[in-house]
C-alpha positions in Angstrom: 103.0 144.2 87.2 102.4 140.6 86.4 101.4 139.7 90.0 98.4 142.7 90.0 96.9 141.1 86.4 93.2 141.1 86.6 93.5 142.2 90.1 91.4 145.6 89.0 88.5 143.2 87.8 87.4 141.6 91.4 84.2 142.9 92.4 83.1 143.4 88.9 79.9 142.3 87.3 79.9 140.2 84.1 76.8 138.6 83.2 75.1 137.2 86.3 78.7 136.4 87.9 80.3 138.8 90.5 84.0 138.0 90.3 85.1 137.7 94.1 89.2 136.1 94.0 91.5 135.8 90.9 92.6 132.3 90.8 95.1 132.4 88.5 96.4 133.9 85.2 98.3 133.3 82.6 99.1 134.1 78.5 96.3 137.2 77.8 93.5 135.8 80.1 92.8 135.7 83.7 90.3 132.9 86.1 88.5 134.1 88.6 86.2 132.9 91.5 82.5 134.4 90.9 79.7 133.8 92.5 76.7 133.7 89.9 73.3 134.5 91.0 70.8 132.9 88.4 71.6 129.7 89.0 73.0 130.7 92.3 76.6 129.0 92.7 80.6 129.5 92.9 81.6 129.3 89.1 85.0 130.0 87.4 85.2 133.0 85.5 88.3 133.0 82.6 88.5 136.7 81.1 90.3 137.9 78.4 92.6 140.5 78.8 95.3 141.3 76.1 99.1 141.5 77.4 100.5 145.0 77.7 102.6 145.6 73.8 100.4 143.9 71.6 99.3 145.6 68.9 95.6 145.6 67.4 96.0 142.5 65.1 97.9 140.5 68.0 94.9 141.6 69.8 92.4 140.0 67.4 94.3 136.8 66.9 94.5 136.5 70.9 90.4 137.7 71.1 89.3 134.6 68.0 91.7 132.4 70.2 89.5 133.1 72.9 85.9 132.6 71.4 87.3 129.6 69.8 87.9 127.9 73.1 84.5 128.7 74.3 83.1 127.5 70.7 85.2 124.1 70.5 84.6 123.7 74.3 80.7 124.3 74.4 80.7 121.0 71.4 82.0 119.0 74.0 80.0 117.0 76.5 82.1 114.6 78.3 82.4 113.9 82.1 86.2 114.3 82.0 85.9 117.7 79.7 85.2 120.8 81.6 82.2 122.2 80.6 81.6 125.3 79.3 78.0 127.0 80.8 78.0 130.2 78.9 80.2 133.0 77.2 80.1 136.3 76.4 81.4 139.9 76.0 80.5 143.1 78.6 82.4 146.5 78.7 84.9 145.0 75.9 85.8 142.2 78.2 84.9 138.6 76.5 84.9 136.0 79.0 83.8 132.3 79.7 82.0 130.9 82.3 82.9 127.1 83.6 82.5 125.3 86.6 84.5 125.7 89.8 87.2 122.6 90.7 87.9 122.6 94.4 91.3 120.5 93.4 92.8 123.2 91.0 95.0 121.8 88.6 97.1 119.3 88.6 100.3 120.5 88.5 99.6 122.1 91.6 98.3 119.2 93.2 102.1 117.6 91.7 104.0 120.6 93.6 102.6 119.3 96.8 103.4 115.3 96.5 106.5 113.9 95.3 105.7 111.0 92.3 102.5 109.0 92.0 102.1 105.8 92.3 101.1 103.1 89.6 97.7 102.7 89.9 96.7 106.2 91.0 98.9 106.8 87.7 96.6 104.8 85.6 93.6 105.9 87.3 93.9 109.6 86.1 95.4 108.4 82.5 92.3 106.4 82.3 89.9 109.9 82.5 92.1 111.9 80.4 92.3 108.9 77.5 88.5 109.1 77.6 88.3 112.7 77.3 90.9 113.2 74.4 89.4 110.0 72.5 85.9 111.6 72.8 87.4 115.2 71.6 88.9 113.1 68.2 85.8 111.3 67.9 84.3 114.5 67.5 86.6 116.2 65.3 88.8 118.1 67.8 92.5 117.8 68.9 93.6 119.4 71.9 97.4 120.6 71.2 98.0 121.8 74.5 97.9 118.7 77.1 99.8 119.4 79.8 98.8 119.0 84.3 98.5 123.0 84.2 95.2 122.4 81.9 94.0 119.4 84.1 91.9 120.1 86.8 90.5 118.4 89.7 87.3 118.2 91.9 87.7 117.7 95.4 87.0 114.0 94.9 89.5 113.4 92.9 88.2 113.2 88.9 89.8 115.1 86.7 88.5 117.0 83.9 90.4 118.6 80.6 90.4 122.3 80.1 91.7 124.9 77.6 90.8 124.1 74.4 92.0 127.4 73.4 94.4 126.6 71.1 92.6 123.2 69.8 92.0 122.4 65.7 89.4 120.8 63.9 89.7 117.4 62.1 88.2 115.5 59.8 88.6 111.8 58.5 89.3 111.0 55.6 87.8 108.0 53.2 90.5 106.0 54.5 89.3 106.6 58.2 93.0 108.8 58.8 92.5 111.9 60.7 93.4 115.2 59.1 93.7 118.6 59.7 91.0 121.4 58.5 92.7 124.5 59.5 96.3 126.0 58.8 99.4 124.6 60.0 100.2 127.7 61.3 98.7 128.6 64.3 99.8 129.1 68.2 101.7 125.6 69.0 101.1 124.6 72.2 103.4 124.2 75.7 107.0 123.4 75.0 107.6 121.4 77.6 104.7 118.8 76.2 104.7 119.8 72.9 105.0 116.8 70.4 107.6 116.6 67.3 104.9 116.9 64.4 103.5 120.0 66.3 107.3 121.5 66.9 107.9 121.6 63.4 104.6 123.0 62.3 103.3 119.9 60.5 99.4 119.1 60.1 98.0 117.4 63.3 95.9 114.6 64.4 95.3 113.1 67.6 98.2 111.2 67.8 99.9 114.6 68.7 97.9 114.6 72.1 98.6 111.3 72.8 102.6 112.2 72.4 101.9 115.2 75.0 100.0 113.3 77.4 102.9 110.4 77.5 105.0 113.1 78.1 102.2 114.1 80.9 102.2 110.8 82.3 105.8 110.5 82.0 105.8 113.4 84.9 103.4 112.3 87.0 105.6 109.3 87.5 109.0 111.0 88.1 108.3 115.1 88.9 110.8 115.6 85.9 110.5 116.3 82.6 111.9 114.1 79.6 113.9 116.4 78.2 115.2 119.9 79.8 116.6 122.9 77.4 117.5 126.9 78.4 115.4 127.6 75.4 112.3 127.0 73.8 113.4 126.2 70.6 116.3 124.2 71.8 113.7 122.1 74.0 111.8 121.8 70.8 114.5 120.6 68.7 115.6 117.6 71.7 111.4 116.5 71.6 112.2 116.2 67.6 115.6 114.3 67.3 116.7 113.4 71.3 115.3 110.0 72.2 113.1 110.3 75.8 115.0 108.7 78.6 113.6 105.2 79.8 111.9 105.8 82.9 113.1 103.1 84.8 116.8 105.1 85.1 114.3 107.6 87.0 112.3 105.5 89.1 113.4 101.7 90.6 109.9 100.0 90.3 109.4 100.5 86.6 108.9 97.4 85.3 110.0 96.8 81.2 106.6 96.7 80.1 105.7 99.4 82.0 108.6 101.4 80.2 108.1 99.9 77.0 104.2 101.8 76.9 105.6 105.1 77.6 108.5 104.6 75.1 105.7 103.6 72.2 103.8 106.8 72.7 106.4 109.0 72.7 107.9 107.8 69.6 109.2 110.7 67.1 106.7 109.1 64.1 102.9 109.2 64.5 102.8 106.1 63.2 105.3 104.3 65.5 102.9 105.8 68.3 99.2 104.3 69.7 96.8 105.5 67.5 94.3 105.9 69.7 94.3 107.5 73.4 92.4 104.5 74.4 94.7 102.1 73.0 97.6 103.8 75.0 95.8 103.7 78.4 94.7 100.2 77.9 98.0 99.1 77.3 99.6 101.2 80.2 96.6 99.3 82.2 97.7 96.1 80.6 101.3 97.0 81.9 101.0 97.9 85.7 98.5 94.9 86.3 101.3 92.7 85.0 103.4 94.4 87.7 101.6 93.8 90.2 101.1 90.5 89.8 104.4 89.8 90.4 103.2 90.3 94.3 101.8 88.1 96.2 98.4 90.1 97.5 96.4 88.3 100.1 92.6 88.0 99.9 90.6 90.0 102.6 87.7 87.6 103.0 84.2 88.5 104.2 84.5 91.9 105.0 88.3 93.3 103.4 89.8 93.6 99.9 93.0 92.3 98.8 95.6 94.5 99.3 97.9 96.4 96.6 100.4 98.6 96.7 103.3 100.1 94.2 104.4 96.8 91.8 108.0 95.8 92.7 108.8 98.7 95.3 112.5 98.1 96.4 112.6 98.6 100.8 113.8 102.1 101.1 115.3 103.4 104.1 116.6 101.5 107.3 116.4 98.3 108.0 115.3 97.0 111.4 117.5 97.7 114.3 119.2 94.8 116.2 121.7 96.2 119.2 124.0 93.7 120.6 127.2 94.1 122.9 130.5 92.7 121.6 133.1 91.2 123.6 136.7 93.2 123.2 139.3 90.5 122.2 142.6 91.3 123.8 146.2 90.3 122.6 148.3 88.5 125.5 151.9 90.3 126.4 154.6 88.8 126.4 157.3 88.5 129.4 160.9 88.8 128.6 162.8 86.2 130.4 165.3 88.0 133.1 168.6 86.6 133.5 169.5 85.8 137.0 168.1 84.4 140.0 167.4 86.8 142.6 166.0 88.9 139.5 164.0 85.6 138.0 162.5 84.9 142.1 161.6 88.5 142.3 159.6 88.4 138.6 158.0 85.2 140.0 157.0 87.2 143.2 155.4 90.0 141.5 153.8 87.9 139.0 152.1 85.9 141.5 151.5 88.9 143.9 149.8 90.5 140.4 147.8 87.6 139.6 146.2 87.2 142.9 145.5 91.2 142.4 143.8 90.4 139.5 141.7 88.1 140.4 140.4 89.9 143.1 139.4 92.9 140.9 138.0 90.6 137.9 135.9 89.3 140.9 134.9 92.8 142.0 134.2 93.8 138.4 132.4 90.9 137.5 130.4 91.2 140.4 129.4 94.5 140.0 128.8 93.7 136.3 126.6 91.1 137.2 124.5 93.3 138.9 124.5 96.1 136.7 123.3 93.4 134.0 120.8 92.0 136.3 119.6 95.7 137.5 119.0 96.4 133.5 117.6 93.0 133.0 114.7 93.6 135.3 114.4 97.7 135.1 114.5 98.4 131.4 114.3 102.1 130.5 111.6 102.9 128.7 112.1 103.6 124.7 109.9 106.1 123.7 109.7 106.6 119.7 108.4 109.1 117.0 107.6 107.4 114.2 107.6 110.5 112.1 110.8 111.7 112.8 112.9 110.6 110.0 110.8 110.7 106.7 113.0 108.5 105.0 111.5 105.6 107.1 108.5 105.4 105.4 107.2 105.2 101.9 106.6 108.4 100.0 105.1 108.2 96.3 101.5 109.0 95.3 99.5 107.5 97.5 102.1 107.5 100.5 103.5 111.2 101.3 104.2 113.9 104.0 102.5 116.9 104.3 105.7 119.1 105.6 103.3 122.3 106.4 100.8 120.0 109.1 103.4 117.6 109.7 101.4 114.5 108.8 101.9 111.6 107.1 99.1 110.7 104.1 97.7 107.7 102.6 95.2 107.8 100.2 93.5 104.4 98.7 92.7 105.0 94.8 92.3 101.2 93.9 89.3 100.2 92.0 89.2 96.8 94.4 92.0 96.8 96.9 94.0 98.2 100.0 97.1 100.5 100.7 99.3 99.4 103.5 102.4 101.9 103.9 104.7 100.0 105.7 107.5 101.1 108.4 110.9 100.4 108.0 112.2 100.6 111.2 113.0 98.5 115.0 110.5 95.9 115.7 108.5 95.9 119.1 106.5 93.4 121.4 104.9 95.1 124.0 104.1 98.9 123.7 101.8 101.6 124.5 100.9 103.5 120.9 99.5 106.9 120.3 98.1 108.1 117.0 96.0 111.2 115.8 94.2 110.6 112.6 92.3 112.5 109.8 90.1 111.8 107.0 91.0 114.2 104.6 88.8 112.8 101.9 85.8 110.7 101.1 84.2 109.7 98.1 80.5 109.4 98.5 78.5 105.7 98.9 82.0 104.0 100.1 82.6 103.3 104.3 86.2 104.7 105.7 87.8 102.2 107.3 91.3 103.0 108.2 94.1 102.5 110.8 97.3 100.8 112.5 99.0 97.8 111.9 101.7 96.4 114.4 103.7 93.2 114.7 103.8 92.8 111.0 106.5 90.6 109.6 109.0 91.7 106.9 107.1 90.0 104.3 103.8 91.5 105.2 102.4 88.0 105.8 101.5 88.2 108.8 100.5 91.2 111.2 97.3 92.4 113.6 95.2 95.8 112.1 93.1 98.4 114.4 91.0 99.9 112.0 88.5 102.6 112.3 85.2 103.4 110.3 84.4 107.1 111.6 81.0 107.7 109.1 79.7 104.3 111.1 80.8 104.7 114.3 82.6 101.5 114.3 86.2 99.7 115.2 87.4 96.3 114.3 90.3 94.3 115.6 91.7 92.1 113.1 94.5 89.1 112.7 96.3 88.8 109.2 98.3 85.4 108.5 98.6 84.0 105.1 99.4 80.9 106.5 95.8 80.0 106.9 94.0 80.9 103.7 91.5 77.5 104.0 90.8 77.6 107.9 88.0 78.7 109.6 89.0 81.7 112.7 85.7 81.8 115.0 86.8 84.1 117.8 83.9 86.4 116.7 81.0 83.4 115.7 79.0 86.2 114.4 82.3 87.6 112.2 83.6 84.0 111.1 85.9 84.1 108.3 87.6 81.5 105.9 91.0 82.5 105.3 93.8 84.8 106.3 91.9 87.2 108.1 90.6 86.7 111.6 88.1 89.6 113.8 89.2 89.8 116.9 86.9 92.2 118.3 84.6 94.4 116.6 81.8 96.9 117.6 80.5 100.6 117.8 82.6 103.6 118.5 80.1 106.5 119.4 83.5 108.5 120.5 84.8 108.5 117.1 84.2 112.3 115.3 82.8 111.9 111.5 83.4 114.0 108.4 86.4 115.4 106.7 88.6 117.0 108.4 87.8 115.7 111.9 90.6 114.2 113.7 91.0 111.2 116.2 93.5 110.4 118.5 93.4 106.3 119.0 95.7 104.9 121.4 96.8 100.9 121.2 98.2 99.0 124.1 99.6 95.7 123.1 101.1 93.3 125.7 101.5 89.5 124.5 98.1 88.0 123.3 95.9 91.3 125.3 95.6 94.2 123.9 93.7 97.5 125.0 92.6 100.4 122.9 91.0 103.8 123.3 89.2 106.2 121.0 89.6 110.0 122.0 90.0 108.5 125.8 86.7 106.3 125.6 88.1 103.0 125.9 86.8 99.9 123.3 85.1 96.6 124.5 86.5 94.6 127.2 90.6 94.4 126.7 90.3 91.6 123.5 92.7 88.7 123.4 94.3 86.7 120.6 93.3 83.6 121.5 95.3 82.0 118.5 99.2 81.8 119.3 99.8 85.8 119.6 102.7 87.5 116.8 104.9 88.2 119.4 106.6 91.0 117.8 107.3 93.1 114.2 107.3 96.4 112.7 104.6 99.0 112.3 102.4 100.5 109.3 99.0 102.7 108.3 96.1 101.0 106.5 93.7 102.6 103.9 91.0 99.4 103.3 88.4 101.7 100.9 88.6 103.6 98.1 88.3 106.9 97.4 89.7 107.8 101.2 92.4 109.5 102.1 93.7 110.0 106.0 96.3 112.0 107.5 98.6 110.4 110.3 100.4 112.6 112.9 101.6 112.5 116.5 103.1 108.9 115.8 104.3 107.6 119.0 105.5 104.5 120.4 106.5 103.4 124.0 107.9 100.4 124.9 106.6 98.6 127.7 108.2 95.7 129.5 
C-alpha cells in the first residue's frame, strides 16, 4: 500500500547513512531520516524506488530522472539551493544524500497557518528569486517550483529542492535563453505548471518565474489560481483562463501589489519579468509602497519602527460600549363618561390612583436608587479570556492560532521593524492581567524582546508595552505617544529618549526562563498611573509610576520588537478591577 512505501528500507545501510524514519514519499522515490557516521550527523536520504506497474523502460526513464537530479543538483552551490553531499547506488537502490531541514517543506508549514503576511511574503520570494536566478545563470531551469519542493531550516531560510525534472540551457548570441534537451520530457506539477511548459514548448527561465508567481500567489491566499477535476483541464485554464486578481481574494492587496503578480503570470514569456530578480524586486518595490501608506512611529534609542500588514482592514468586533435605555411609553387616553355621579366617581378613582402611584414610583425609585448606588460602589468583577473568540484578533502570516496548543503566535520577520497584533475588543482602565508566554523561535546574534501592550488607542498612537528579553534576563516598561516625537521623557535619566517612546522602568529579570521553548507566565496589574508586574511570581522593581499624565484606558495587543523571533501567547486573561 501507498502508506507502507519505503517503509521495508528503515534500518538499512546505504553508504555511511543508516536510514532511521521515512519522511516522506512521493512519484518513484522515498526521503528518509539517516544518521550518517563519517561525518557523523542527521542527513536526508531520497531513494529511488520504482512504482509497482512500470515496465523496464519506464523504469530506466524514472532511474536517469533520478541521477540527473543528483547531477544538476551537485552543479549547484547556492545558499538557497539544497545541497547535494553525495549519491550513489547499493543493492540496486540509487539514492541521494542531502542535508536534513528541521522546517520540512513549505507547504506543510502552509497547512498549519492560514495566509502570510506581506513582508514575510517578500521575505521568502526574495531567497527563492536568488536561487532560481543563480540556477539560469548557470544553465539550469527548474520546471517544477512549487511549496512541496521548498524546504525550510528551523530558522526560517528556505532552500530549493528537486531538480529532478530540471533542463539545461544555453544562451544564445543574442543573450536569449534556450533549451538544449527535447521538448518532451516529464512536465512538471499541474497545479504550478506554466502555459509554455503545458503545451510542451521549449523552456527558459521565464517558465519558473510563471510557477513561482503562481507559488507566491498561494502563499498569499491558501488557494490556488485556478482549480480543475482534471489535469489536463487545469492545464488548459493555466493556458487560455486569465489568473484571478488577488485582491478579490484578499482585502489588503494593494493595485501595485496585484499588478506584480498579474505581470508574472502572464500567458506570453515575453509579457512576463524576465528575470526572477526583476520579479522580486518589483514585488519588493510593491509592498514597501503599501506600507507607506501607514503611519509607523519611530522607536528611538532602543526600539524599531513598527510594521505590520499594509492597509489591513479592522476585522472582527469593535469595542464594546453598554448603556441602559430609558423605555418611552405612549400616554392612554380617558374616555369622557357621561353623567355626573359617573364623572365624580371617575374623578375619585383617578385621584385615589394617582396618589397610588406616586407612592409606588416613590418606592420604586427609591429602591432603584439604591440598587444603582449598591452597583455604583460594588462592581462585579469582569473576568475576560482574551483567546476565546479567535475572530478578535488578527490571523495572517505572522499573526495565527495554533488550534492543537491553543496559543496565539506572533512571529517578527522584518528586516528593521516591529509586529504589534492588535485586539479588537472592550477597552479597560484598571485590571489585573495574566499571560503565559513562549519563544518558539530565535535567530541567532538578535536579543528577544517581546510582550503586552494595554491602554492602546484605536489608532495605535498611543499605548504602554511590558516587554520581556528572556536570553538577557531583562524587562522594560515603556510609554508610546506619537504626540511627542521632539520631546525629551527623563523618567529613567540613564534611559532618556527623544521622541515617542518613554522607559518607565527597566532592569534584570533573573526569574525569567531562557531558550526555546521555555515558557513564562507574566502577570500586569495596572491601576491609574501605578502599575505592578510579576515574572513567574517574582515581582519587578518597586511598583513604577507614569509620572506623565497616565492613558487612562484602551484596548490590548502582543509585541514582537526583533527579528527573527517568534512567541506563543496562551492563558490570556483579564480582570477588571475597580
Amino acid at each position: 500500500m501507498a502508506t507502507t512505501r519505503g517503509q521495508h528500507l528503515i534500518g538499512k545501510t546505504l553508504g555511511s547513512c543508516v536510514l532511521e524514519r521515512l519522511l516522506g514519499y512521493g512519484g518513484s522515490s522515498a526521503v528518509f531520516l539517516a544518521q550518517q557516521e563519517q561525518p557523523r550527523r542527521k542527513v536526508a536520504i531520497k531513494v529511488y524506488l520504482p512504482r509497482t506497474g512500470m515496465d523496464r523502460r519506464m523504469q530506466r526513464d524514472f532511474y536517469r530522472r533520478f541521477l540527473h537530479e543528483a547531477e544538476a543538483a551537485s552543479k549547484l552551490d547556492h545558499p538557497n539551493i539544497l545541497p547535494i553531499y553525495s549519491y550513489g547506488e547499493e543493492e540496486g537502490l540509487p539514492y541521494i544524500v542531502m542535508p536534513y531541514m528541521e522546517g520540512g517543506t513549505l507547504s506543510q508549514y502552509m497547512a498549519k497557518r492560514r495566509v502570510l503576511s506581506l513582508p514575510e511574503a517578500n521575505w521568502y520570494l526574495e531567497q527563492l528569486a536568488s536561487a532560481l536566478h543563480y540556477a539560469h545563470e548557470h544553465g539550469c531551469v527548474h520546471c517544477d517550483v512549487k511549496p512541496a519542493n521548498i524546504l525550510l531550516s528551523d530558522k526560517g531560510h528556505v532552500v530549493l529542492s528537486d531538480f529532478g525534472i530540471a533542463r539545461l540551457t544555453r544562451t544564445d548570441r543574442e543573450g536569449t535563453p534556450t533549451e538544449v534537451n527535447t521538448p518532451n520530457a516529464v512536465m512538471g506539477t499541474p497545479d504550478y505548471i506554466s502555459p509554455e511548459q503545458a503545451l510542451g514548448h521549449k523552456l527558459d527561465g521565464r517558465s519558473d518565474i510563471y510557477s513561482l508567481a503562481v507559488t507566491l500567489f498561494f502563499l498569499l491566499t491558501r488557494q490556488l489560481p485556478f482549480k480543475a477535476d482534471s489535469a489536463i483541464a487545469l492545464a488548459l485554464m493555466h493556458v487560455h483562463e486569465s489568473p484571478p486578481a488577488l485582491s478579490l481574494r484578499r482585502a489588503d492587496i494593494t493595485p501595485g501589489v496585484d499588478r506584480v503578480l498579474q505581470k508574472a503570470l502572464a500567458k506570453d514569456p515575453q509579457d512576463r519579468f524576465q528575470t526572477p530578480l526583476e520579479f522580486s524586486q518589483a514585488f519588493s518595490a510593491a509592498v514597501a509602497a503599501a506600507a507607506e501608506k501607514k503611519s509607523s512611529p519611530s522607536r528611538g534609542k532602543y526600539l524599531t519602527d513598527i510594521e505590520g500588514d499594509e492597509d489591513e482592514p479592522l476585522s472582527g468586533p469593535q469595542p464594546v460600549t453598554i448603556v441602559t435605555r430609558q423605555i418611552a411609553r405612549r400616554s392612554s387616553w380617558l374616555h369622557s363618561w357621561n353623567g355626573g355621579r359617573l364623572l365624580l366617581t371617575a374623578f375619585s378613582l383617578l385621584l385615589l390612583g394617582i396618589i397610588i402611584g406616586l407612592f409606588v414610583f416613590q418606592s420604586i425609585a427609591s429602591r432603584s436608587s439604591r440598587v444603582a448606588h449598591g452597583l455604583a460602589t460594588t462592581p462585579t468583577p469582569v473576568v475576560l479570556n482574551l483567546f476565546a473568540k479567535t475572530d478578535n484578533w488578527s490571523d495572517n502570516c505572522s499573526c495565527f492560532f495554533d488550534s492543537t496548543k491553543q496559543s496565539y503566535h506572533v512571529q517578527n520577520n522584518l528586516d528593521n521593524g516591529a509586529v504589534l497584533a492588535q485586539y479588537y475588543g472592550p477597552s479597560m482602565s484598571n485590571f489585573l492581567l495574566t499571560v503565559t508566554l513562549t519563544e518558539t523561535r530565535h535567530t541567532a546574534h538578535t536579543a528577544d524582546f517581546y510582550g503586552i501592550v494595554f491602554r492602546e488607542s484605536n489608532d495605535q498612537g498611543q499605548y504602554y508595552l511590558f516587554e520581556i528579553a528572556p536570553s538577557l534576563s531583562q524587562y522594560a516598561f515603556l510609554r508610546y505617544d506619537n504626540r511627542t516625537q521632539g520631546a525629551w521623557c527623563t523618567i529613567h535619566p540613564e534611559n532618556a529618549t527623544q521622541g515617542p517612546w518613554c522607559f518607565i522602568s527597566t532592569g534584570s529579570a533573573p526569574s525569567l526562563l531562557t531558550g526555546v521553548g521555555q515558557s513564562n507566565v507574566v502577570t500586569i496589574e495596572a491601576k491609574g498611573n501605578h502599575f505592578a508586574f510579576t515574572i513567574n511570581g517574582v515581582p519587578m522593581d518597586s511598583s513604577p509610576v507614569d509620572t506623565l499624565p497616565a492613558r487612562s484606558t484602551g484596548s490590548f495587543g502582543l509585541f514582537v520588537e526583533n527579528q527573527g523571533i517568534e512567541a506563543a501567547f496562551s492563558h490570556f486573561t483579564v480582570r477588571q478591577l475597580p
